[in-house]
C-alpha positions in Angstrom: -1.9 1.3 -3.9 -4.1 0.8 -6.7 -7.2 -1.0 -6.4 -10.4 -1.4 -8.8 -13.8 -1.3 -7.4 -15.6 -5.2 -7.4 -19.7 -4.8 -8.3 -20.0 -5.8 -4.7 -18.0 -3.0 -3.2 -14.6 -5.0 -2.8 -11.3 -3.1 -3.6 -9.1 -5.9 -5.5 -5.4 -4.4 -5.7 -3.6 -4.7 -8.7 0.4 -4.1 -9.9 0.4 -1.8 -13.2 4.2 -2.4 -14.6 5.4 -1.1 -18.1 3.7 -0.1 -21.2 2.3 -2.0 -24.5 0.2 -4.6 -24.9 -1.4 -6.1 -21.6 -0.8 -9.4 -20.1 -2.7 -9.8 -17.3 -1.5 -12.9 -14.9 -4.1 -14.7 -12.6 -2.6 -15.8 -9.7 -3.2 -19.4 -8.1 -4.6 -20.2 -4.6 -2.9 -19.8 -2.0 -0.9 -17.4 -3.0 -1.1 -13.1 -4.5 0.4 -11.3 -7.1 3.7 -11.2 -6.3 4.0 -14.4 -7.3 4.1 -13.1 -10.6 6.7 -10.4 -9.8 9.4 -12.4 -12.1 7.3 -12.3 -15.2 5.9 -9.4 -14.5 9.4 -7.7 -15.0 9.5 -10.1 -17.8 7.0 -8.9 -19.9 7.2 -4.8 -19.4 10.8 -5.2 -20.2 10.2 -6.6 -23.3 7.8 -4.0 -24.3 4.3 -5.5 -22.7 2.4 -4.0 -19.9 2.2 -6.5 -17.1 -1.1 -6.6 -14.8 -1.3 -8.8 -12.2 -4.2 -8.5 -9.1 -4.5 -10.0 -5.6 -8.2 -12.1 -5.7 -10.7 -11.1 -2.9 -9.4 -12.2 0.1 -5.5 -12.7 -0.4 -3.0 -10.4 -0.2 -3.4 -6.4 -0.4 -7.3 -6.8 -1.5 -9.6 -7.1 1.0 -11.0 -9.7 2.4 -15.4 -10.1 2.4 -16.9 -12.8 3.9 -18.6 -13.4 0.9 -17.9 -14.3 -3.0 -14.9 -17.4 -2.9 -17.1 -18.6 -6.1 -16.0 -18.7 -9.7 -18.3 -16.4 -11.0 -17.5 -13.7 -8.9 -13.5 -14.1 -9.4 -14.3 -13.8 -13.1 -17.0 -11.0 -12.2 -13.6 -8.8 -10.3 -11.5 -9.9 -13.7 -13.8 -8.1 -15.7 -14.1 -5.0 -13.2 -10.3 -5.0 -13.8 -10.4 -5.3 -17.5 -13.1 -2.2 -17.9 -11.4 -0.5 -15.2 -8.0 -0.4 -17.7 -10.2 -0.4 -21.0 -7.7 -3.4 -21.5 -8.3 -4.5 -25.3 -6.5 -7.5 -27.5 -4.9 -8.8 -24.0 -3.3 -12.1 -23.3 -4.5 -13.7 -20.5 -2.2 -15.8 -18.3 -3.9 -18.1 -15.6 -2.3 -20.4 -13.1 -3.6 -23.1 -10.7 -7.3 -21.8 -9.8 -6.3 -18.6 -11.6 -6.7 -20.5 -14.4 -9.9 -21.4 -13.9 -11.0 -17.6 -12.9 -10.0 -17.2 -16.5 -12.1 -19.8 -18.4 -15.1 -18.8 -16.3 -14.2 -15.1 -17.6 -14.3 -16.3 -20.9 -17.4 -18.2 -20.4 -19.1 -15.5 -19.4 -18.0 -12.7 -21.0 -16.3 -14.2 -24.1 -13.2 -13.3 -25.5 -13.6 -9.9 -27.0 -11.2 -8.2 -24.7 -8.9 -11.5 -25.1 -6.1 -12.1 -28.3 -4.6 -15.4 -26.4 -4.6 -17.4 -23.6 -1.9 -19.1 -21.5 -3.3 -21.8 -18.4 -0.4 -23.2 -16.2 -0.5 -25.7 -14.2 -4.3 -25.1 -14.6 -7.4 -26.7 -12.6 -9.4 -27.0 -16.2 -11.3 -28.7 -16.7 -12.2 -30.2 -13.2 -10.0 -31.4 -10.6 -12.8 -33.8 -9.0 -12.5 -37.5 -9.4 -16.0 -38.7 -10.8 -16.7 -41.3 -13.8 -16.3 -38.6 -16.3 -12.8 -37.5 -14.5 -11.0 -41.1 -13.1 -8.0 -39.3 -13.1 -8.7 -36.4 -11.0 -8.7 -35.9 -7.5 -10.5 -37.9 -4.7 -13.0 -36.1 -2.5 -11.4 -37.0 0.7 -7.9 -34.8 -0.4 -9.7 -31.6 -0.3 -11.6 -32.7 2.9 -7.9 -32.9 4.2 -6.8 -29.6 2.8 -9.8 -27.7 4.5 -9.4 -29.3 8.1 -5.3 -28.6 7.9 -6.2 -25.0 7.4 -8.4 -25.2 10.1 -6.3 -27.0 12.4 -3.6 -24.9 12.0 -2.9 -23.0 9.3 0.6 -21.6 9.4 2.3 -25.0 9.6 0.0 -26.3 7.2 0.8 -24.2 4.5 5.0 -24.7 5.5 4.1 -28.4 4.9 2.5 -27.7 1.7 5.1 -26.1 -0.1 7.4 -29.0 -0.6 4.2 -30.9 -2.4 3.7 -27.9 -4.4 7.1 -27.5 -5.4 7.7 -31.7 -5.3 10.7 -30.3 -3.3 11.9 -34.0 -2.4 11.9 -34.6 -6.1 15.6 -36.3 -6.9 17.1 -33.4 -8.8 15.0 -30.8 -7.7 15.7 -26.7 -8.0 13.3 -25.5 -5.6 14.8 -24.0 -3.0 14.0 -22.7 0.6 13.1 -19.5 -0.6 10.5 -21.0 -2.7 8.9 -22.2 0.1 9.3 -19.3 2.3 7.5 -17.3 -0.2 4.9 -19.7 -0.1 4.3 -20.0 3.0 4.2 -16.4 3.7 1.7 -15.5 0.6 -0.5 -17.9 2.0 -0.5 -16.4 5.3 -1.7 -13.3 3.6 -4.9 -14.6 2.4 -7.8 -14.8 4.7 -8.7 -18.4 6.7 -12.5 -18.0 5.0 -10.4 -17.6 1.5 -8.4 -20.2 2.1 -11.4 -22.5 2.9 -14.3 -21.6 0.8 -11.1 -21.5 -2.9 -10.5 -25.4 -1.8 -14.9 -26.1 -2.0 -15.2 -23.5 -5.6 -11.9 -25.3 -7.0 -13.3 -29.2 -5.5 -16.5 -28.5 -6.9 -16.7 -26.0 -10.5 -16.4 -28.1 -13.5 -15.4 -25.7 -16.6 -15.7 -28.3 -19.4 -18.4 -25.5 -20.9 -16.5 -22.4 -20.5 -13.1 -24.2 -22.0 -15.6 -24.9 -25.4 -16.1 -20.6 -25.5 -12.8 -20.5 -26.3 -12.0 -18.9 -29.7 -8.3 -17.6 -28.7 -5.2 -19.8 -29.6 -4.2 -21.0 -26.2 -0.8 -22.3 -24.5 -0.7 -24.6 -21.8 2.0 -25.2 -19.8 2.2 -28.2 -17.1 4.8 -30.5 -15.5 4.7 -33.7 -15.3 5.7 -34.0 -11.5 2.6 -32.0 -10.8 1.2 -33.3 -7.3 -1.3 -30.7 -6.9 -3.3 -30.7 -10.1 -3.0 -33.9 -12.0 -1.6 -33.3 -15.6 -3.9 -36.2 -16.8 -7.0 -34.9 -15.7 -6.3 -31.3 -16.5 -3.8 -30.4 -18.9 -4.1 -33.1 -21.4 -8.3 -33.2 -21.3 -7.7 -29.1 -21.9 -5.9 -29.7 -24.9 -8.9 -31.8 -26.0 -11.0 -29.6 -25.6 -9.8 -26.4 -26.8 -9.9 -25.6 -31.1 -7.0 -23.9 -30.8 -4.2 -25.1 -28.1 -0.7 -26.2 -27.8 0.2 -28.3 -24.7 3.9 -28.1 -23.6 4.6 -30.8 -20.8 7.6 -30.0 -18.7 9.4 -33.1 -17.8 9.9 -33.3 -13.6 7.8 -29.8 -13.8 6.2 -29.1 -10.5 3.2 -27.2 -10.2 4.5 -24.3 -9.1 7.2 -24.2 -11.7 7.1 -20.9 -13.0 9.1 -20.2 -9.9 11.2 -22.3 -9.9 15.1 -22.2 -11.2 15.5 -23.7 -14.4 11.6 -24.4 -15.2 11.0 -20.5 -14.8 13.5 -20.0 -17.5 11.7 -21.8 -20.1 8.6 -20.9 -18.9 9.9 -17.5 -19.8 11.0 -18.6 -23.4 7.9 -20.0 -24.1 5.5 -17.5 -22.8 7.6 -14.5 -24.8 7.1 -16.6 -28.4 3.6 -17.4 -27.3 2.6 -13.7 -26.6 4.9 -12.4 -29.8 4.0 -15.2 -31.9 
């Protein structure tokens, strides 16, 4: 397997697939890399090389007891990006993962990065506050920690119809979209699982979106019961200098999997990327 060295000592695995220009994809929370295994083959067949890494504590990395925190996802992004010596790359973030990349970006800039993609993204905050009416009450991510820790395996089965808004009328996910789910999140660590919901509940990005200077796609549907588009998506687009927001009517949040919404999320990510 290959695996890059975190500051901390932590060996984060990533998938190398293709050659060109690097797109690296940021996974979301609960899930690993492989959830980008379909645009993964995307890209390196259409002359890109695709990157994708498991974050600390899910899948094939491994799994410290310490450093669920913002900073330190973007601190093992940019162990990754040295590692490679990745230059001019498109970052593409999703859920939390898009989060890990604004915090990158506030950090570090973007003089590794040409353009930036957030789906289905957590930026700028997810928390319901005055500045945020829209976002998410408190007491949901209390309920998300203590169904982990009740019992996590049928939690995360009961999860993946939200995530996919599976009882949608006309909906495309299918069982094997949940499956995979549920068996990704099974793969990432119960201290993972708990300590992503208090970073994602709590980090407010509003600061890093503004150190953007990358043209910047987001992508979010409007059937979206994880991450409100309202309070995420839209206030992005605000925020950003340079973004284009594509809404994707009945989209769930995990729609780059699913049938039909992962098709045009693959149209639009190719133009974006080869614009």
């Amino acid at each position: 397997m290959s695996t890059v060295t975190a500051r901390d000592g932590t060996e984060i695995f990533y998938k190398s697939w293709g050659e060109g220009p690097a797109v690296v994809f940021i996974h979301g929370w609960p899930l690993d890399a492989d959830a980008w295994d379909d645009q993964l083959k995307l890209v390196a067949e259409n002359g890109y090389h695709g990157i994708a890494h498991d974050r600390r504590g899910h899948g094939r990395s491994a799994q410290p007891w310490e450093g669920y925190d913002f900073d330190t996802f973007a601190e093992d992004l940019n162990c990754l990006l040295t590692h490679l010596d990745l230059r001019d790359v498109v970052l593409v973030g999703h859920s939390m993962g898009g989060g890990e990349l604004a915090r990158y970006i506030g950090l570090h800039g973007a003089a590794r990065v040409s353009k930036a993609v957030l789906l289905s993204a957590i930026t700028p905050a997810m928390l319901r506050s005055d500045g945020n009416p829209e976002g998410v009450p408190g007491e949901a991510f209390d309920d998300i920690r203590n169904g982990i820790l009740r019992e996590r395996s049928q939690y995360w089965q009961e999860l993946a119809g939200q995530f996919f808004s599976a009882d949608a009328p006309g909906s495309r996910a299918t069982q094997g979209n949940r499956d995979a789910f549920w068996y990704m999140a099974m793969h990432q660590s119960i201290k993972a699982g708990v300590d992503c919901v208090t970073a994602f509940q709590y980090t407010d990005f509003t600061e890093d979106l503004r150190r953007f200077t990358v043209p910047t796609l987001i992508v979010h549907g409007d059937d979206d019961r994880i991450v409100p588009l309202q309070a995420t998506a839209r206030r992005a687009a605000d925020l950003l200098p340079d973004a284009t927001l594509k809404v994707y009517e009945g989209g769930s949040h995990g729609l780059a999997l699913v049938p039909g919404d992962k098709e045009r999320f693959h149209q639009d990510l190719l133009a974006f990327i080869g614009g």
